[in-house]
C-alpha positions as CSV (number, residue, x, y, z in Angstrom):
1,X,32.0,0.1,9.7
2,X,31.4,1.8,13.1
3,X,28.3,0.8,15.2
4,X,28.9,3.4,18.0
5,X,27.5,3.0,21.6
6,X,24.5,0.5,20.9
7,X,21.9,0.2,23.0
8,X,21.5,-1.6,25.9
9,X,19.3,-4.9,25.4
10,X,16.5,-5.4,27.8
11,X,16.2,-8.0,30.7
12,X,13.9,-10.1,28.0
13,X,16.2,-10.0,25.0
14,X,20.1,-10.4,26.5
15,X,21.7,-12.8,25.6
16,X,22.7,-15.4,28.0
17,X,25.9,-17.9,27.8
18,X,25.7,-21.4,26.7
19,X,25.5,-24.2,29.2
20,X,28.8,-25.2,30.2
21,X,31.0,-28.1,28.7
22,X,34.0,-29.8,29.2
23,X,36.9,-30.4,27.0
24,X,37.0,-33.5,25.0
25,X,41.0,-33.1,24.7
26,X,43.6,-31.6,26.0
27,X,47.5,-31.5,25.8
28,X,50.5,-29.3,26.2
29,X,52.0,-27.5,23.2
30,X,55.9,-27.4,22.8
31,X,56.8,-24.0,21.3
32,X,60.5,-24.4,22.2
33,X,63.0,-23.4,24.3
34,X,61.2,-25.9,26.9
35,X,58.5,-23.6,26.9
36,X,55.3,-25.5,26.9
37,X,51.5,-24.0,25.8
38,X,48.3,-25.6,27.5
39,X,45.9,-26.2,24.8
40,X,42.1,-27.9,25.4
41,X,39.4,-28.8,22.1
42,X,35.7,-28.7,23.7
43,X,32.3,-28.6,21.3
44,X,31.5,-30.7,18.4
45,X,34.1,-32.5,16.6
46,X,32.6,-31.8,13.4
47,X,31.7,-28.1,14.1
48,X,33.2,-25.1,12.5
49,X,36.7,-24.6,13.7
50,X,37.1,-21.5,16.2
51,X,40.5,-20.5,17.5
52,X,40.5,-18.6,21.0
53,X,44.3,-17.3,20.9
54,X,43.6,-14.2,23.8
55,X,41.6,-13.8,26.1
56,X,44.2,-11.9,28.6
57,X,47.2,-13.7,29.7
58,X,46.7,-15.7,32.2
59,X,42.5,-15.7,32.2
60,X,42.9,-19.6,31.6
61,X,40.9,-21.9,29.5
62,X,37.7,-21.2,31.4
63,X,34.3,-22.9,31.7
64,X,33.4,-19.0,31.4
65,X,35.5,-18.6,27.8
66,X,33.8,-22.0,26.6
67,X,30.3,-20.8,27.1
68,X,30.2,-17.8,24.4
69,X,30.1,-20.6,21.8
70,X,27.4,-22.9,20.8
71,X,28.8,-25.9,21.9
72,X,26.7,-27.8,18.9
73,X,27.9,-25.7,16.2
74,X,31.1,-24.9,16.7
75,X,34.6,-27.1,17.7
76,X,36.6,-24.2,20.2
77,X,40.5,-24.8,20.7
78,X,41.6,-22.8,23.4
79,X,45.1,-21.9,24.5
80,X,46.5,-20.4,27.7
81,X,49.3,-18.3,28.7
82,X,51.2,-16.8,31.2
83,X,49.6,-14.3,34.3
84,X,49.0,-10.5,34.5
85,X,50.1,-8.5,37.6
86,X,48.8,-5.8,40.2
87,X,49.3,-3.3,37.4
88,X,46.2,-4.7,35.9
89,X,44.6,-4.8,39.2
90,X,45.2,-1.1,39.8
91,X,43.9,-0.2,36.2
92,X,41.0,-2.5,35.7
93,X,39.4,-1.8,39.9
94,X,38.6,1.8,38.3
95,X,36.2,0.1,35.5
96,X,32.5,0.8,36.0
97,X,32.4,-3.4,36.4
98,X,36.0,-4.0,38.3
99,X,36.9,-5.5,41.1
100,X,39.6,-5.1,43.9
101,X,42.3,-8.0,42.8
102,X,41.0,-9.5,39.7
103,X,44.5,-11.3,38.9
104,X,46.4,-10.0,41.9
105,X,45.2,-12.8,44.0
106,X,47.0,-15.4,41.5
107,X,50.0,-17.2,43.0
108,X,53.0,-14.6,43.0
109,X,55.2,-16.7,40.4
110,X,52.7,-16.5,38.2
111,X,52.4,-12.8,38.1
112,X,55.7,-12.6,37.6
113,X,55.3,-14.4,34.6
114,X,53.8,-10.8,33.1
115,X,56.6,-9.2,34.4
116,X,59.3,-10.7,32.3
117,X,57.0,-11.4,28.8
118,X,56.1,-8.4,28.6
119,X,59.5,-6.5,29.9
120,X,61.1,-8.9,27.1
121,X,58.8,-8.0,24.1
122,X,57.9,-4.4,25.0
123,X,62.1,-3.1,24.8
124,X,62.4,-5.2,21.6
125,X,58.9,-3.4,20.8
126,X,57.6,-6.7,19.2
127,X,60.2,-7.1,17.0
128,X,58.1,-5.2,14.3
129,X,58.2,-1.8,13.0
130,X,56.5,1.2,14.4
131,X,52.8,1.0,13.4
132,X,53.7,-2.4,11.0
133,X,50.2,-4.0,12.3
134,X,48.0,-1.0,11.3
135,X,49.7,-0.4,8.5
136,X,49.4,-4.3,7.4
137,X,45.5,-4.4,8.2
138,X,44.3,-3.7,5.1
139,X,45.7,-7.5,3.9
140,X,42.6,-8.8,5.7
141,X,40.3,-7.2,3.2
142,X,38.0,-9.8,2.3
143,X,38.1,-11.9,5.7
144,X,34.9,-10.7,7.7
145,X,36.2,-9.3,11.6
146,X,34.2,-8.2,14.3
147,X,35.7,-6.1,17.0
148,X,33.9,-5.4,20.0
149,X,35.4,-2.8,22.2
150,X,34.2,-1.4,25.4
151,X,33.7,2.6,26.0
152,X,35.0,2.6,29.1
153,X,38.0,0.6,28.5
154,X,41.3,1.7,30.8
155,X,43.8,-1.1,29.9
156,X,43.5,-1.1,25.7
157,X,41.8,2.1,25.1
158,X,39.0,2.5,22.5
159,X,41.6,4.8,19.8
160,X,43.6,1.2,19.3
161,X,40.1,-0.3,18.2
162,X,39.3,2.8,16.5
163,X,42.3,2.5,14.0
164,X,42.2,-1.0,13.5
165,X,38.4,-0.8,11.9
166,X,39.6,1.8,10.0
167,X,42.6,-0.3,8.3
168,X,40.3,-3.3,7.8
169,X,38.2,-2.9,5.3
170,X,35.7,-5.8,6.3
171,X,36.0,-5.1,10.0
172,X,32.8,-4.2,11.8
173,X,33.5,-2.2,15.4
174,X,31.0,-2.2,17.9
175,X,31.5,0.0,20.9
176,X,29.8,-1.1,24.3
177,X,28.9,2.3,26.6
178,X,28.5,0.7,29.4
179,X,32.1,-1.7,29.6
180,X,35.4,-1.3,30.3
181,X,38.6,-4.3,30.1
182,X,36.6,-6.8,32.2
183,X,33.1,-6.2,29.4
184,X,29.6,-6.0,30.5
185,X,25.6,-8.0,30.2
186,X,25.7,-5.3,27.4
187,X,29.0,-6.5,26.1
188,X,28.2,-10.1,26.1
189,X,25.3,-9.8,24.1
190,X,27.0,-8.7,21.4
191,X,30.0,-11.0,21.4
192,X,27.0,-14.1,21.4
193,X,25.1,-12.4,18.9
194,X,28.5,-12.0,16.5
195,X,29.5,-15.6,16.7
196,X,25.8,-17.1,16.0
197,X,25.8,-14.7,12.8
198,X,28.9,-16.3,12.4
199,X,28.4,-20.0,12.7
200,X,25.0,-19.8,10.8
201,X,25.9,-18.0,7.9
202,X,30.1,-17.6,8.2
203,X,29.6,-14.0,8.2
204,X,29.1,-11.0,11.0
205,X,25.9,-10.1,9.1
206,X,22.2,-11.1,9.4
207,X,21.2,-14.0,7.3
């Protein structure tokens, strides 16, 4: 299903983030080849389990990240990787909401870190097939998805989106007119109002 361009939600009915919180545990995560994976658990202990694997490499575990979940309903596990480079910065400054060096400014080790995962993974192309992911999607039949993809978006353009809604069967897409890479007021709204649904009725739907 395909919710094109919604509407912009007025001053009055946005949806605003959730107070921040601080993790309650945290730890590195050994992934071999003395490669190590920051991890942090923040929330309710008891909440429903919610799994934040990408955000951008590099955007860290942020109090930012943390506060598009209800910190009383759901137990968020966040991970974090390695850092993007002035490629990024190039692409994402053109975004209607973009700034000048929105990873650039990042120590220069770190963006180098970009360099060499992605050089590494990209020649080997993923060590999958060509097209193996979309042609794979429709194994998530039955497991609810919601996909919220902005317009305007320069680094992972909408057609990638586009496809994957159309290989999963219980995906919902959402497209935000008014949002690029680095989302939108408009774009938030929706990611909030998806994982409420979510935590109140384990669905993307109205209960």
């Amino acid at each position: 299903m395909v919710d094109v361009q919604v509407p912009t939600p007025s001053a009055e009915t946005l949806r605003e983030l959730y107070p921040p919180v601080e993790p309650y545990d945290t730890g590195m995560l050994d992934v071999g080849d003395g490669n190590l994976v920051y991890w942090e658990v923040c929330g309710n202990p008891q909440g429903k389990p919610a799994l934040v694997v990408h955000g951008g490499p590099g955007s860290g575990c942020t109090t930012g990240v943390r506060r598009y979940f209800d910190p009383d309903r759901y137990r968020v596990v966040l991970c974090d990787a390695a850092d993007w480079c002035a490629w990024e910065d190039a692409v994402l400054s053109l975004e209607p909401s973009g700034s000048a060096n929105p990873y650039g400014d990042r120590p220069s080790m770190a963006r180098l870190g970009l360099v060499r995962i992605r050089s590494h993974y990209f020649s080997h192309g993923a060590w999958l097939e060509e097209g193996a992911l979309l042609r794979d999607a429709g194994r998530l039949a039955g497991i609810p998805g919601v996909l919220v993809h902005g317009r305007q978006d320069l680094g992972s353009p909408l057609h990638t989106a586009w496809e994957l809604a159309r290989a999963w069967p219980t995906a919902r897409l959402t497209v935000i007119h008014d949002a690029g890479h680095k989302g939108s007021g408009t774009m938030r709204h929706e990611v909030i109002g998806a994982l409420d649904r979510f935590a109140a009725n384990g669905t993307p739907e109205s209960g």
